[in-house]
C-alpha positions in Angstrom: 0.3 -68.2 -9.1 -0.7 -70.7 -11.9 1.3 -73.4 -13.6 4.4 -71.8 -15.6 4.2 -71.7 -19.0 6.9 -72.4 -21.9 8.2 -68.9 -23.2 8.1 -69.1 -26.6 8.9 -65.2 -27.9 11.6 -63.8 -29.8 12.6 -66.7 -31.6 12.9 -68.9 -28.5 10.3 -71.4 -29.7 13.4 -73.2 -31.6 14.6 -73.9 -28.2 12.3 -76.3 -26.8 12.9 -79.0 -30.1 16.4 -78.5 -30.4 19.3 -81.0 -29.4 21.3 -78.2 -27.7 18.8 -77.8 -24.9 19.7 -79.4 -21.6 16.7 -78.6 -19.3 14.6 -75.6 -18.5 15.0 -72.4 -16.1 11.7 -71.3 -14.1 11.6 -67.5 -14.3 8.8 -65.3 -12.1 7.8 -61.9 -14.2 5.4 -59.2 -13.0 2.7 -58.2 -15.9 0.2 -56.1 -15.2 -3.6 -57.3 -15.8 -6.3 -54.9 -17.9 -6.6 -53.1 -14.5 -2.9 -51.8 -14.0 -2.2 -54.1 -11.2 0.4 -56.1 -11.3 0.5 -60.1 -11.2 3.2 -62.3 -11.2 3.2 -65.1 -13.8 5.9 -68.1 -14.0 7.8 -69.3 -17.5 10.0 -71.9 -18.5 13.0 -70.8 -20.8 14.4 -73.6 -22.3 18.0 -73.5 -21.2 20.6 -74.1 -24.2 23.9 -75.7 -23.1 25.7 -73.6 -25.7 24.6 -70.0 -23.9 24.7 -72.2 -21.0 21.4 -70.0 -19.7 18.1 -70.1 -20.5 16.8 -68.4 -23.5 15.0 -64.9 -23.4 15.7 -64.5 -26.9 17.8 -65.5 -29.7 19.2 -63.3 -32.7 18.4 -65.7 -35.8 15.6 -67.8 -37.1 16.9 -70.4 -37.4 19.3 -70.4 -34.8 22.7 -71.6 -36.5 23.2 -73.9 -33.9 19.7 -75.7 -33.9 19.3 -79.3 -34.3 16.3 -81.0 -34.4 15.9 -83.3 -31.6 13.0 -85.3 -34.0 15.1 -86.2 -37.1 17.3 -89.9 -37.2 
C-alpha cells in the first residue's frame, strides 16, 4: 500500500487549516482500479475536536465552526 493521502472531499478540505482540528485519523478504503479489482488505499481525515471524529464530510462550506489556523 502507498503513503496515505489527505482526504479532501465533501467539504473536508476546511478541516486540515482550521483551529478546531486536533490531529488526523488513518482510514484504509478498498477502490477498485480500471480493471475491477480491488486495492486498498490509505487517507488521513483530519479529526475535528468538535465532532470529536475525523471528518468524512461536512454539511456547510464554510463550516460555521471554522477558524483559520493562519490569521493573528
Amino acid at each position: 500500500m502507498s503513503e496515505p493521502i489527505h482526504y479532501a472531499e465533501r467539504n473536508a478540505h476546511q478541516c486540515w487549516t482550521c483551529k478546531n482540528r486536533v490531529g488526523q485519523v488513518k482510514h484504509t478504503i478498498s477502490i477498485a482500479n480500471t480493471d475491477g479489482i480491488p486495492s486498498k488505499l490509505g487517507v488521513l481525515l483530519p479529526e475535528c475536536k468538535l465532532a470529536g471524529s475525523g471528518m468524512w464530510w461536512v454539511n456547510e462550506c464554510p463550516c460555521p465552526e471554522y477558524i483559520c489556523a493562519y490569521e493573528d
